[in-house]
N, C-alpha and C positions, 0 to 999 in steps of 0.2 A: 706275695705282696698283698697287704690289706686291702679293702677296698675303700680305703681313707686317701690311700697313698696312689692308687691307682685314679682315684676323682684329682686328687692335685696333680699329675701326670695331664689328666685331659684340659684342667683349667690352664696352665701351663700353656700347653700345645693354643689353648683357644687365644692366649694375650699374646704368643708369640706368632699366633695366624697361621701357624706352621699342618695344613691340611693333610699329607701325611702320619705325623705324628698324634693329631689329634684321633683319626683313622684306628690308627695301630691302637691306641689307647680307650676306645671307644669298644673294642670287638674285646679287649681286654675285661673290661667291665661290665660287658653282655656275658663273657665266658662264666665270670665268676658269680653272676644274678640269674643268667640261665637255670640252674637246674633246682632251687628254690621254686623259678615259677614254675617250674613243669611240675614237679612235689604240689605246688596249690591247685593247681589248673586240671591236674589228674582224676580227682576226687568226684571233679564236673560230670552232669550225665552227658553234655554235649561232648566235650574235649578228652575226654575219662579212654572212652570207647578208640576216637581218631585216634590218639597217642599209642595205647598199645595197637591198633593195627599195621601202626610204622613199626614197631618193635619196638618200643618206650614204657620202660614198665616204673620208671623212677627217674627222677632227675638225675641221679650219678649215670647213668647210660648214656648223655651228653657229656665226652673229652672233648673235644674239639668245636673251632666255629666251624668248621666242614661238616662234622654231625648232625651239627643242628642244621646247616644249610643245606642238607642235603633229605631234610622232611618237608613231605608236601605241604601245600598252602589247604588248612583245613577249616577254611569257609570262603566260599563266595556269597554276591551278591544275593544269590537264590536259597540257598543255606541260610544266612542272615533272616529274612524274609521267614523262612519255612519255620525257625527257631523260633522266633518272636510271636508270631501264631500259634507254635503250638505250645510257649509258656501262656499264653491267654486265653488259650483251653483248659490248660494244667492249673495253672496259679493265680490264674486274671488277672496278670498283668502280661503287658508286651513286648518287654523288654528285653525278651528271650531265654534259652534254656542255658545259654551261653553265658550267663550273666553267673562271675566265679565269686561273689559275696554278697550276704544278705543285704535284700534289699533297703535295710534298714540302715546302711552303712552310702545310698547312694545318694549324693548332697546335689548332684546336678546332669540335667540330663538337652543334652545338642543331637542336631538330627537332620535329616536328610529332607529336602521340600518336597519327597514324595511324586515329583512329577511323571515318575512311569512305573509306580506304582505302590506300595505302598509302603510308608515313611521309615526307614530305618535308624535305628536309636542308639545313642554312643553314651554312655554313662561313667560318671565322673563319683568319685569317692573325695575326700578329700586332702588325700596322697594325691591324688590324682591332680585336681585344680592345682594344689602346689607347683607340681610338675608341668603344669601348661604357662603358667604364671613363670613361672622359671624360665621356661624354653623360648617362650614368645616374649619376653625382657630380654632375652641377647638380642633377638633378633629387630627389637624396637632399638636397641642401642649401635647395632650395627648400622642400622638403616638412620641412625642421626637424630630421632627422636627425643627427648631430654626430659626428667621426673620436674613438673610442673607444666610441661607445655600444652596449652588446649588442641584437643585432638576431634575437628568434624567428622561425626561417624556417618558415612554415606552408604555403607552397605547395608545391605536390608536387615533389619533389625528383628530379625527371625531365632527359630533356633540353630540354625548351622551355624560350623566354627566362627566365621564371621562375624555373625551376631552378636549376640549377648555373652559368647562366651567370650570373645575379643574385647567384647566392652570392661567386662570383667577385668582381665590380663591388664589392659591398660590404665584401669583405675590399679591393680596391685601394682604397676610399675610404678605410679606417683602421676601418672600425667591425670587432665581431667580432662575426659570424652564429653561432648554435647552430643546425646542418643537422637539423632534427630534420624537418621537412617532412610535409604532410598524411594523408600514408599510418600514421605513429602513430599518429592518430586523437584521439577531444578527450582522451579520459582522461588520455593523456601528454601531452597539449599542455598540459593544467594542473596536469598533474604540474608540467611543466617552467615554467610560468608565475610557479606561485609558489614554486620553488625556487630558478630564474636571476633574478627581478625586471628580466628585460628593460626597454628604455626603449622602443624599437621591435616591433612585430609585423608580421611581412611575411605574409598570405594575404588568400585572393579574400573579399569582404564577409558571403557565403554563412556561409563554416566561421566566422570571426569572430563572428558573429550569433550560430550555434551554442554557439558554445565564453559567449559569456554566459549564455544560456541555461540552458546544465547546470553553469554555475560553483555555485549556492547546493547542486545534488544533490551534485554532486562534491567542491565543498572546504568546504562550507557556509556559502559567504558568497560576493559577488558579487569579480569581478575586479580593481575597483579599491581592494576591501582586502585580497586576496589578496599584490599585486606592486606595485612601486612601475612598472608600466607609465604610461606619459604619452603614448604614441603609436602611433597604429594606420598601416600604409600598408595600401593593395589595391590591386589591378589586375583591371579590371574590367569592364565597361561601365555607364555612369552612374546606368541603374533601378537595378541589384542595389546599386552604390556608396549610393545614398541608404536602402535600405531598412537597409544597415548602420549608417549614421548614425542613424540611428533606433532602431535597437537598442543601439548606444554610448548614444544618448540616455538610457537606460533606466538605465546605470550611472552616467551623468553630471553629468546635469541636471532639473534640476524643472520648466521652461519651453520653450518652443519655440523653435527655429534664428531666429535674427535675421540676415537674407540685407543685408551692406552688400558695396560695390564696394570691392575689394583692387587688382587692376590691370586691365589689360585681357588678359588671357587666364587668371586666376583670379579666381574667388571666394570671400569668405570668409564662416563661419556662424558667428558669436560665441554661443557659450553663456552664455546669460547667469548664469544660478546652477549652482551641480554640487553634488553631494553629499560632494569632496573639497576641490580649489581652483581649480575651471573649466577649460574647456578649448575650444579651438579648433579646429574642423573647417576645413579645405582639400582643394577637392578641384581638382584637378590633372589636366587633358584630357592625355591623350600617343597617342600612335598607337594603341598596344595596350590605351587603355581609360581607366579614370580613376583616380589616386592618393590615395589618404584617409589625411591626416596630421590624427590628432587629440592637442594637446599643450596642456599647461599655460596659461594664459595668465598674466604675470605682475600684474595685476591683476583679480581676477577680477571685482569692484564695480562696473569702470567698464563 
């Protein structure tokens, strides 16, 4: 099967929500891109070496996804780290030895805040950006987001994923971001809440929590008669994600989360009454944590 035929297979699977088969078709199209990358990635002084100590002397040496998932994970956090020093010894820069095309080819670079020690760097080609752009538009479509809608950006306006590279992703989805980002602090974040009447809010559950919280000191009345907002996202992991919900609860709803089956890899919390005209919680598992789309429902009774 081409890998034309094999990407409409997964698109397929993704309109018909069908998690299985998107699964099945997914490992389909790593099988057939696998050994290409391992052909580019071979050539690397860092990854060159790891590969053939597995026994990997060429990409045709990957048949199966058991093959491939059966080679170790060849770098950690401290490898990352030891790379990236010792390309800025080697070539002065930091980016690492790791890094499988010329530099000249790298159009953007996200990164870690460095807090326990020193900053590790993710670098984007721009295949690459396509690809994030891509990946994070399903995932903004999923979660209810809509190409024009203004999006308050509360996470810190750094370089990690969050940041600027999100700001990015969402300007290619069609919406428009205000970069106003966590570091303003709540004052101006409802400064700006109830001046732009955002549709989306992008920050971690935590500042959200917050920013309701001091919404009745600050503008004297809760947030959802401040802004015609109708949807929260975060990125998070799932304790902090729920206690947020809970705290939207506050501006939302008079009753408790009613937990029914949406698909199989989200769930959904129907509000059953709000204080405006209901709203719907989704929260949304992804790599880096969990996504909180809370938005209108168009019947709020049923």
């Amino acid at each position: 099967m081409t890998i034309q035929k094999l990407l409409a297979t997964r698109d397929d699977a993704i309109a018909r929500e069908d998690a299985p088969a998107y699964l099945a078709a997914l490992d389909a199209i790593r099988l057939a891109r696998i050994p290409a990358q391992i052909d580019h990635c071979i050539g690397n002084e860092f990854y060159g070496p790891k590969l053939r100590d597995a026994g990997i002397n060429r990409g045709a040496d990957i048949k199966t996804m058991e093959d491939f998932r059966r080679l170790p994970a060849f770098m950690t956090k401290a490898d990352h780290r030891a790379s990236q020093q010792a390309s800025l010894e080697k070539y002065g820069h930091s980016f690492g030895l790791h890094t499988c095309v010329p530099k000249e080819s790298i159009i953007h670079v996200a990164g870690t805040s460095g807090t326990t020690g020193m900053p590790t760097f993710y670098l984007f080609t721009r295949r690459d950006l396509d690809m994030t752009y891509e990946m994070v538009g399903r995932m903004l479509k999923k979660a209810g987001v809509r190409p024009g809608d203004t999006v308050l950006h509360l996470f810190g306006l750094s370089m990690w994923l969050g940041g600027t590279t999100f700001m990015q992703s969402l300007e290619a989805y069609g919406a428009h971001p205000i970069p106003l980002g966590a570091e303003a602090g709540v004052s101006r974040a409802l400064q700006y809440l109830a001046a732009c009447r955002p549709r989306v809010i992008a920050g971690t559950p935590s500042f959200l929590s917050y920013l309701i919280d001091r919404a009745p000191e600050e503008l004297g009345k809760l947030p959802a008669h401040s802004a015609s907002t109708s949807s929260f996202a975060a990125a998070n992991p799932a304790p902090r994600s729920r206690r947020c919900a809970r705290s939207c609860k506050r501006v939302t709803a008079r009753r408790s989360l009613t937990p029914c089956l949406a698909d199989g890899a989200t769930r959904r919390w129907n509000v059953a009454e709000s204080i405006t005209t209901g709203f719907t919680f989704w929260p949304m598992n992804t790599a880096s944590g969990t996504i909180w789309s809370i938005r209108p429902r168009a019947n709020p009774s049923s």
